[in-house]
C-alpha positions as CSV (number, residue, x, y, z in Angstrom):
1,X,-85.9,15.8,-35.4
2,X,-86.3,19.2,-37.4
3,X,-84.9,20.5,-34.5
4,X,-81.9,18.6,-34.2
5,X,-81.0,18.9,-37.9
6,X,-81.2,22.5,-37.9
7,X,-79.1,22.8,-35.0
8,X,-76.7,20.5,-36.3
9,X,-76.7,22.7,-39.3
10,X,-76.2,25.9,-37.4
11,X,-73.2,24.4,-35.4
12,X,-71.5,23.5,-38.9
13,X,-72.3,26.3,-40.8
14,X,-71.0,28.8,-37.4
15,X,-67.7,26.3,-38.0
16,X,-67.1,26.7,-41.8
17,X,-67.1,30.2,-40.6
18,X,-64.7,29.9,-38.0
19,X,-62.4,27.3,-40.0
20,X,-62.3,29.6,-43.3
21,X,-62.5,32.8,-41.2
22,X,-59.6,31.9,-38.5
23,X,-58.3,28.3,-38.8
24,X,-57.2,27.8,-42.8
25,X,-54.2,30.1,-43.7
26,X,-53.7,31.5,-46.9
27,X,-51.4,30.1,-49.2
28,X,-48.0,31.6,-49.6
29,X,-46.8,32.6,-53.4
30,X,-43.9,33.9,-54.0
31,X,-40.6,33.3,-56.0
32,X,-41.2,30.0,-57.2
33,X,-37.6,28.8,-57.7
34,X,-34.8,29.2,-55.1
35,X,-32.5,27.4,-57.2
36,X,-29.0,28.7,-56.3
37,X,-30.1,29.4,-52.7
38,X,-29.4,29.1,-49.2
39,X,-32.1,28.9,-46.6
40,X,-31.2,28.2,-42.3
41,X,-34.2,27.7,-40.4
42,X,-34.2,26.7,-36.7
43,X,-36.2,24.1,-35.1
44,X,-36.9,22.2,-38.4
45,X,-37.6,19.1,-37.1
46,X,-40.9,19.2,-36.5
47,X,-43.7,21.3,-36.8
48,X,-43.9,24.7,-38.7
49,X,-40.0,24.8,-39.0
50,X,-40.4,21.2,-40.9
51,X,-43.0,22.5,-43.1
52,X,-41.3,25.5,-43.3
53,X,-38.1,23.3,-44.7
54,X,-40.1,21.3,-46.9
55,X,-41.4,24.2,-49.1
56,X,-38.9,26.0,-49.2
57,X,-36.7,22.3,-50.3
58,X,-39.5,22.1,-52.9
59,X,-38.8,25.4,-54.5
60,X,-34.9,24.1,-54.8
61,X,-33.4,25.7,-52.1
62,X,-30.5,24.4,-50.3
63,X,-31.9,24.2,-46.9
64,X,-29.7,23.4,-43.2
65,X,-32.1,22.5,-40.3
66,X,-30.6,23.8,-37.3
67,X,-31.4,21.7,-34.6
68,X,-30.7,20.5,-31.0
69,X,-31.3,17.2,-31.4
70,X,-29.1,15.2,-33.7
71,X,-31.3,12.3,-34.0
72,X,-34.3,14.1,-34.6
73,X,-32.7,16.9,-37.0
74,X,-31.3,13.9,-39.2
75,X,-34.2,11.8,-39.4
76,X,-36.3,15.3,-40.1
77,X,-33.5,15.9,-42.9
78,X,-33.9,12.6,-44.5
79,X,-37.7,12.5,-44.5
80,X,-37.6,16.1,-46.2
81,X,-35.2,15.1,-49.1
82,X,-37.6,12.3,-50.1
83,X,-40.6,14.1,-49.7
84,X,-39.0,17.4,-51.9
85,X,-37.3,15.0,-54.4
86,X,-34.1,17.7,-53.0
87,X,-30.9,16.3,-51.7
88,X,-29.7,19.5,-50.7
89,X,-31.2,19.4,-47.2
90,X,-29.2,19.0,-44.1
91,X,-28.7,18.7,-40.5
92,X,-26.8,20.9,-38.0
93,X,-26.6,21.2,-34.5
94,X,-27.7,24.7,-32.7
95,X,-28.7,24.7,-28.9
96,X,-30.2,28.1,-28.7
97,X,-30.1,28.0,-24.7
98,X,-26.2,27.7,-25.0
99,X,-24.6,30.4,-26.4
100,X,-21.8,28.4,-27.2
101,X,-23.5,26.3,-29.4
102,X,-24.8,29.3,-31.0
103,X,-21.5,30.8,-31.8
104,X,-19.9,26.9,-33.0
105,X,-22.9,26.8,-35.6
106,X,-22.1,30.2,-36.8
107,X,-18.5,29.5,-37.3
108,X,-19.4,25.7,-38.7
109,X,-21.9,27.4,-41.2
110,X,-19.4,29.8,-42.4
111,X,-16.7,28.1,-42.9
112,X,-18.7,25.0,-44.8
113,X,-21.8,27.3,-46.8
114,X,-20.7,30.1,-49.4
115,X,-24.1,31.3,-49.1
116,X,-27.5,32.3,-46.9
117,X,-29.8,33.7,-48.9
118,X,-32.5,33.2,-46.1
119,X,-32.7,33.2,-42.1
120,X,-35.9,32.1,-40.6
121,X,-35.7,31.8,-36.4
122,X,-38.7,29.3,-36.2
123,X,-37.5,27.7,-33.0
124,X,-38.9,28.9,-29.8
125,X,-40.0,27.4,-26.3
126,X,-43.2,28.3,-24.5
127,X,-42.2,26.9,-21.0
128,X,-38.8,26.0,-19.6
129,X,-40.6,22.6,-18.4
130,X,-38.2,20.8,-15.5
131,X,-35.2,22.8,-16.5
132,X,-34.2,25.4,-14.1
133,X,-31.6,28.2,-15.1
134,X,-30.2,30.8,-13.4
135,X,-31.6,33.2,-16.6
136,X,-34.0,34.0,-18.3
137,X,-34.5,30.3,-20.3
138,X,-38.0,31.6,-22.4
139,X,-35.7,34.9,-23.3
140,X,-32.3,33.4,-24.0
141,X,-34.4,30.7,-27.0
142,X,-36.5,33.2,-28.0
143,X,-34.8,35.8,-28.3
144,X,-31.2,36.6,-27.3
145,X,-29.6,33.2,-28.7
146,X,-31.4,33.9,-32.1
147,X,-30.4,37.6,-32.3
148,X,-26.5,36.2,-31.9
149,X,-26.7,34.0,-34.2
150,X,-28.3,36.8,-36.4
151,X,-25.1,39.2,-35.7
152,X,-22.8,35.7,-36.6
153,X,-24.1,35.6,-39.6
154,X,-24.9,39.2,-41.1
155,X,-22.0,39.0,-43.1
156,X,-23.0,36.4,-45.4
157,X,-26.9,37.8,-45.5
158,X,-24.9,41.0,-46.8
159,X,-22.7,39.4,-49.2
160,X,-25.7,37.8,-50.7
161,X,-28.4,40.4,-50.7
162,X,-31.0,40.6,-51.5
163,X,-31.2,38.3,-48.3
164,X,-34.2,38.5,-45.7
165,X,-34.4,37.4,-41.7
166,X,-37.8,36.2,-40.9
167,X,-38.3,36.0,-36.8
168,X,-41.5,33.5,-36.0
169,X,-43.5,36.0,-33.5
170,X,-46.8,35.6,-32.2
171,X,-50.2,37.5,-31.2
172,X,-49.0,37.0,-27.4
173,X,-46.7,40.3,-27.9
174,X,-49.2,42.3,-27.6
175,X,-49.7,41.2,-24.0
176,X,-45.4,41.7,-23.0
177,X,-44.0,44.4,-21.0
178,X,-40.3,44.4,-21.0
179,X,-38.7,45.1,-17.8
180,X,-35.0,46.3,-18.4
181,X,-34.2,46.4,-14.7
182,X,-34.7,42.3,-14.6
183,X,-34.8,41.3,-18.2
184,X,-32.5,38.4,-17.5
185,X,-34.4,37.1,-14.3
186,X,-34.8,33.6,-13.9
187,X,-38.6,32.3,-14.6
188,X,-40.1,30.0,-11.8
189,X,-43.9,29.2,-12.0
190,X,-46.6,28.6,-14.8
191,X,-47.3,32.5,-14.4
192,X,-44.7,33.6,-14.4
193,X,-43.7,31.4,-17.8
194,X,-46.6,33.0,-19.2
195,X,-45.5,36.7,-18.8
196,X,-42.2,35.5,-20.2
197,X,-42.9,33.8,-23.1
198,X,-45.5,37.3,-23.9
199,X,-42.2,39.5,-23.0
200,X,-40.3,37.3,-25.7
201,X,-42.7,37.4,-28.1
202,X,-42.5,41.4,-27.9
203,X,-39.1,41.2,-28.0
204,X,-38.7,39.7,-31.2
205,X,-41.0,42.4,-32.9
206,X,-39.1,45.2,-31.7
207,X,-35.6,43.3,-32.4
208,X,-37.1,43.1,-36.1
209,X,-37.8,47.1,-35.9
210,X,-34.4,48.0,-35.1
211,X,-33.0,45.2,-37.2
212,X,-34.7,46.9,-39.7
213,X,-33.2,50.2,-38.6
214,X,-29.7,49.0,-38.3
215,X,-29.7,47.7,-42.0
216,X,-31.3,49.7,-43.7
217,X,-29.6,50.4,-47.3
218,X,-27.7,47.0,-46.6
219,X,-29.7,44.8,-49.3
220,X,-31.3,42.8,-46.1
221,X,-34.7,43.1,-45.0
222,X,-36.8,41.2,-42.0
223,X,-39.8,40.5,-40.7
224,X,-41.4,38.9,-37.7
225,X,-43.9,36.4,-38.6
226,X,-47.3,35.3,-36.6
227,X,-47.7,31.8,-37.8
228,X,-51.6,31.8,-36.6
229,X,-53.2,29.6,-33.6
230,X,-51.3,26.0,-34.6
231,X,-51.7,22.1,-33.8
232,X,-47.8,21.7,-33.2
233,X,-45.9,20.2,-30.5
234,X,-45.5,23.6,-28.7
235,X,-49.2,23.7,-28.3
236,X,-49.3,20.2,-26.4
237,X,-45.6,20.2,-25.0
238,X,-46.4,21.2,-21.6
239,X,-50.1,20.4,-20.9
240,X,-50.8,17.9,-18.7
241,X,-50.5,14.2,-19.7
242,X,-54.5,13.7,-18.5
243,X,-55.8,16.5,-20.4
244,X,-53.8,16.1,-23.8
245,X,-56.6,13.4,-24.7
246,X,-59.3,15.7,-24.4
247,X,-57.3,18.7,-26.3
248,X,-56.4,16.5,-29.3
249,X,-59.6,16.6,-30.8
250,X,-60.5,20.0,-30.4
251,X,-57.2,21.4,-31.1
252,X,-57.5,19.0,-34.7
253,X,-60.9,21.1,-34.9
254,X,-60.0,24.8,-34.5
255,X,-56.2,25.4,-35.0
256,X,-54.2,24.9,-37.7
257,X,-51.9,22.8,-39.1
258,X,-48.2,22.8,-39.6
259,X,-48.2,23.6,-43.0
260,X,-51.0,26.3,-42.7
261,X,-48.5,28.3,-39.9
262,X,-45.5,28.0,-42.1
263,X,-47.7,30.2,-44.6
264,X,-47.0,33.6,-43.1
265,X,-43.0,33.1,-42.4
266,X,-43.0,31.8,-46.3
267,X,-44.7,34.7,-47.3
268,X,-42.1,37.0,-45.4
269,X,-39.0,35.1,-47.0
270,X,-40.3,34.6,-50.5
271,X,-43.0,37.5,-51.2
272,X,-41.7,39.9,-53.6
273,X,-42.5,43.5,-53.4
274,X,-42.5,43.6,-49.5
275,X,-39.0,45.2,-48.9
276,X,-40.3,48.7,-48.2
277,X,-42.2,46.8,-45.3
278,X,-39.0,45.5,-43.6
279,X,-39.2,45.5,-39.7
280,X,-42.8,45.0,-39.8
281,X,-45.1,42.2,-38.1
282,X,-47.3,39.8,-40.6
283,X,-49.9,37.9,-39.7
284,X,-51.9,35.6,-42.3
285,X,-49.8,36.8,-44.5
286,X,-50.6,40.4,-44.4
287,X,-49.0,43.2,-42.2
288,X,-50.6,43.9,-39.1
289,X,-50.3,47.1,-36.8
290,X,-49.0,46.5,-33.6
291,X,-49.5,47.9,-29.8
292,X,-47.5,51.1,-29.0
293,X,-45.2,49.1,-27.0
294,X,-44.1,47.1,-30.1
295,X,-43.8,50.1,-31.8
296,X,-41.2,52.3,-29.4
297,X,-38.1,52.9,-31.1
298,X,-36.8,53.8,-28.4
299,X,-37.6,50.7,-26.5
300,X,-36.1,49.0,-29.6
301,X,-32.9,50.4,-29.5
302,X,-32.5,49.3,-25.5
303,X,-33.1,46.1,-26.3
304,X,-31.0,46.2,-28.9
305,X,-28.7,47.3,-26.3
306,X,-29.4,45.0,-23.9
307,X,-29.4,41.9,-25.8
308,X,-26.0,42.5,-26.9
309,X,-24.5,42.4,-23.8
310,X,-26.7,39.1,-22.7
311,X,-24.9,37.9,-25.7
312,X,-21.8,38.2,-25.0
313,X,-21.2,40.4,-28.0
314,X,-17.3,41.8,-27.8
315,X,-17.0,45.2,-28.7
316,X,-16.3,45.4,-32.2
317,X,-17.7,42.3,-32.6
318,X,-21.2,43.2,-33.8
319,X,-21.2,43.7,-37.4
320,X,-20.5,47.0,-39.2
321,X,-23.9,48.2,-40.5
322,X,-23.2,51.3,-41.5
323,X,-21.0,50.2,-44.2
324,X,-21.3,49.4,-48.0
325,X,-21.2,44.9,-47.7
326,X,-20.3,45.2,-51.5
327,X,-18.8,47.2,-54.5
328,X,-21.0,49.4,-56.1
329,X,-20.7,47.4,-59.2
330,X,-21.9,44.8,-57.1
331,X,-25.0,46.0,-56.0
332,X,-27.9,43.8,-55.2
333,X,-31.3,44.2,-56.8
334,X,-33.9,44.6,-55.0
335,X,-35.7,41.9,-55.2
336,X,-34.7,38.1,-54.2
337,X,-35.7,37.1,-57.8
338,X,-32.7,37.6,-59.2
339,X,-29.0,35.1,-57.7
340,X,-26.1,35.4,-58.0
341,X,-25.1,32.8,-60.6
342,X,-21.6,33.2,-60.3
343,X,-21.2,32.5,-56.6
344,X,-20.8,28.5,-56.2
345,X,-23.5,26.1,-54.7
346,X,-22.2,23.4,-52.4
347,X,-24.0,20.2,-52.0
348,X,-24.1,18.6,-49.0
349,X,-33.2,21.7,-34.6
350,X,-34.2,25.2,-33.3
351,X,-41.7,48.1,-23.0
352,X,-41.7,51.3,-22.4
353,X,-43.4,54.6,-23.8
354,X,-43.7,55.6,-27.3
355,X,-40.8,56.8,-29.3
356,X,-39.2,59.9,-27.9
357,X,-37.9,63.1,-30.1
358,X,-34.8,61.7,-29.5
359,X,-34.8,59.1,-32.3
360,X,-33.4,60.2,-36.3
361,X,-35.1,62.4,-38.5
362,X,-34.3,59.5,-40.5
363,X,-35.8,56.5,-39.1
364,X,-38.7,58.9,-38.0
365,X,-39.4,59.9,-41.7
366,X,-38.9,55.8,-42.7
367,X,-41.4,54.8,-40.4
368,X,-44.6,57.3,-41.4
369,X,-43.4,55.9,-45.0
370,X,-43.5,52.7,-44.7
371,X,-46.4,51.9,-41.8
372,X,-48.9,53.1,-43.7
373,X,-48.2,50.7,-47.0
374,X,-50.1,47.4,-47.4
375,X,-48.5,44.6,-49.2
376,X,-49.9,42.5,-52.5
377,X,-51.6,39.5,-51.5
């Protein structure tokens, strides 16, 4: 019996430590008020996006959940105003997979918001399940249709900085390898899903890098965001219907919950003092280094490059980032504390070697400043 009890004592002692160690996230802070602001997140109908939505609704934010499904993206939109007590939070539709439907949100969202304050791509797939497309499917969501919908919408972000992009990453980067000969290759086969979901996972951390690079002295900063090991739909979407019984309870055990994953993508939109560490990756809310192939500038740049064209991006069509977005007696603080009060509010889901001498002096010198930094808690 003494045996048994201090067994049963070691296996929940060796669990606090795992739960307070790995499983429960720390608490985002931040600006408490968002009162005069615009938030988009994607996939906000479940999951961390909801969560996501809900604090951010909490804090007063006018929040749009882009969505693919309508029926879903209302009746997430509903639940969210009576749980925030905000009536500012509503539904539009975004299909990441179809580019189309990327660039009708964009032009739906500007001609209907005056502002966006905030841009978090929470949406993501981790399989392409039955569907069969003649591209990349795990890319195109993860990464291609939400860096269009990023160029769409740059404008705004400028006109109201200090603005911030937050791109939901994941640990799984650190196993990608991008290959820019077949970037755009269709994925067939549950390994093959898994190398591509890795490779779009690295993708978005080096899209944040040279988003980073690109807009620098623009007011905007971003961030790619690991939301931690997570019980959410993603995790159980593709398992097997047999085993699903037997993962429920341990996944309830050791990962987190919705609300504990939308802690580091929180802390990247609402932390203040972090804009030196723009195009960085967080992970319980913290920066993290990265691999050196999540780090190549070069590599960056290429996929910057790349990604442009698998978006149909005309030329001249990309933004101008080189260029002042406002009058100098306009210029934006640096910090998201402060709105602009007298811009109107409106009432009203979804590598290659290290850097080469090639790259700037510039973005050379910003990167030894800024890598080395650590962020307040």
């Amino acid at each position: 019996m003494e045996a048994l009890l201090l067994g049963a004592g070691l296996l929940l002692g060796a669990y606090v430590l795992v739960y307070y160690n790995l499983v429960k996230a720390p608490p985002c802070g931040g600006i408490a008020s968002l009162r005069g602001r615009t938030a988009v997140v994607t996939g906000a109908n479940s999951g961390i996006g909801k969560m996501t939505a809900l604090e951010l609704a909490r804090r007063g934010a006018r929040v749009v959940l882009a969505c693919r499904s309508r029926e879903r993206g209302e009746a997430a939109a509903f639940d969210l105003r009576q749980e925030s007590g905000n009536n500012e939070v509503i539904f539009m539709a975004l299909d990441l997979a179809n580019l189309a439907s990327v660039r009708a949100f964009a032009t739906a969202f500007l001609s209907s918001e005056p502002r966006l304050d905030i841009l978090i791509h929470n949406a993501g797939i981790s399989s392409c399940g039955r569907t069969r497309e003649p591209f990349n499917l795990l890319l195109r969501v993860n990464h291609v249709g939400p860096f269009l919908l990023t160029q769409l919408l740059l404008s705004q972000l400028k006109t109201c900085a200090p603005s911030r992009v937050v791109v939901v990453s994941s640990a799984a980067h650190r196993r990608g390898h991008l290959d820019f000969t077949h970037l755009n290759r269709p994925v067939v086969g549950w390994q093959q899903e898994l190398r591509a979901y890795a490779d779009s996972k690295l993708a978005n951390v080096l899209f944040v890098r040279e988003l980073a690079t690109q807009l620098e002295g623009t007011g905007i900063t971003c961030y790619a965001a690991h939301p931690g090991p997570v019980n959410s739909e993603l995790f159980l979407r593709h398992v097997p219907g047999w085993l699903r019984p037997l993962l429920r309870p341990l996944a309830w055990l050791v990962l987190r919950t919705p609300r504990g994953g939308a802690q580091t993508p929180l802390y990247c939109a609402l932390q203040e003092g972090i804009e030196p560490l723009s195009g960085r990756y967080f992970a319980n809310c913290h920066v993290e280094e990265v691999p050196p192939a999540a780090r190549d500038d070069r590599a960056a740049h290429r996929l910057w490059e790349a990604s442009k064209k698998l978006a149909g991006l005309e030329p001249g069509e990309e933004a101008e980032h080189d260029e002042d977005p406002k009058p100098e007696a306009q210029e934006a603080p640096s910090s998201l504390s402060s709105p602009h009060p007298e811009e109107p509010t409106i009432s009203e889901s979804y590598p290659g070697p290290q850097s080469s001498p090639d790259l700037s002096k510039v973005t050379y010198r910003r990167r030894m400043k800024a890598e080395p930094q650590t962020p307040a808690s």
